[in-house]
N, C-alpha and C positions, 0 to 999 in steps of 0.2 A: 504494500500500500504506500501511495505519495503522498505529502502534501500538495496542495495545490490551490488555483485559482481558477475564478471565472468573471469573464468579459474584462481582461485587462487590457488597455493602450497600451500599445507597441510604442513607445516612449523609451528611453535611455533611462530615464531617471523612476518611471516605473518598474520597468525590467529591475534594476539594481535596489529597488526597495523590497519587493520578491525576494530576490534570491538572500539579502544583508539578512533578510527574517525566515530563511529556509525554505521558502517556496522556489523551487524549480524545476514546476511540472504548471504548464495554464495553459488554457485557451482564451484564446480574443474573437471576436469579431470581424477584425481588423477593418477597422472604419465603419463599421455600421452595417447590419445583418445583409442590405440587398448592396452592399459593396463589395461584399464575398465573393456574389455571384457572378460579378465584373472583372474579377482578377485575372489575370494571363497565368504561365505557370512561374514566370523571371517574380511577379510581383509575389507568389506563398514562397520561392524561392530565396527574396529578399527577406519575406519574415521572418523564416525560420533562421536565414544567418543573422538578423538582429537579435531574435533569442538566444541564438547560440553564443553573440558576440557578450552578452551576459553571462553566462552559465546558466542558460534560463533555457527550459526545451517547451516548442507550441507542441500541445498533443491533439489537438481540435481547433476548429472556427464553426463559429454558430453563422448560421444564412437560415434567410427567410424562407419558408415556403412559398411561391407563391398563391393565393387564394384560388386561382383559376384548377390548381390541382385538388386542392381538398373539397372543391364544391363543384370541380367537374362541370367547370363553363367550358365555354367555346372554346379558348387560347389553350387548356390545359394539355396537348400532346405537346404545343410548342415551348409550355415552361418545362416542359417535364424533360423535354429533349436540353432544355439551356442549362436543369440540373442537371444531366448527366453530361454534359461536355464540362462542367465542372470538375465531376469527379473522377475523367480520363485526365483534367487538367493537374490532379493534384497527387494522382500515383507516385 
């Protein structure tokens, strides 16, 4: 078992208040749930070396769902296709 955190910024001065008090296991958000969903793979690849440039490891990012999937509107095959290029993005 770790300790850990949830929805921290990816900040310097965050990261290093973490780790000074033994957390270094979190997930962030990184910027904001439907910002997640926007990231290329260079951008979760930069997070994870800011973490690391702490001693701080990302074990997760929270992203939104979008609504169109859990209520099965019209748009919901093409959110569902922009999660999953997400998560070929983040292999």
């Amino acid at each position: 078992m770790h300790v850990g955190d949830q929805a921290v910024p990816l900040t310097h001065k965050a990261l290093q208040f973490r780790a000074r008090h033994g957390c270094y296991h979190i997930d962030s958000d990184l910027g904001g749930r439907d910002a997640a969903l926007e990231l290329d793979e260079q951008g979760y690849k930069d997070a994870i070396a800011l973490c690391a440039s702490e001693g701080v490891t990302l074990e997760m990012t929270h992203i939104s769902i979008p609504e169109s999937i859990t209520l099965a509107l019209p748009d919901r095959d093409k959110d569902i296709e922009k999660c999953a290029r997400l998560l070929v993005r983040v292999r």
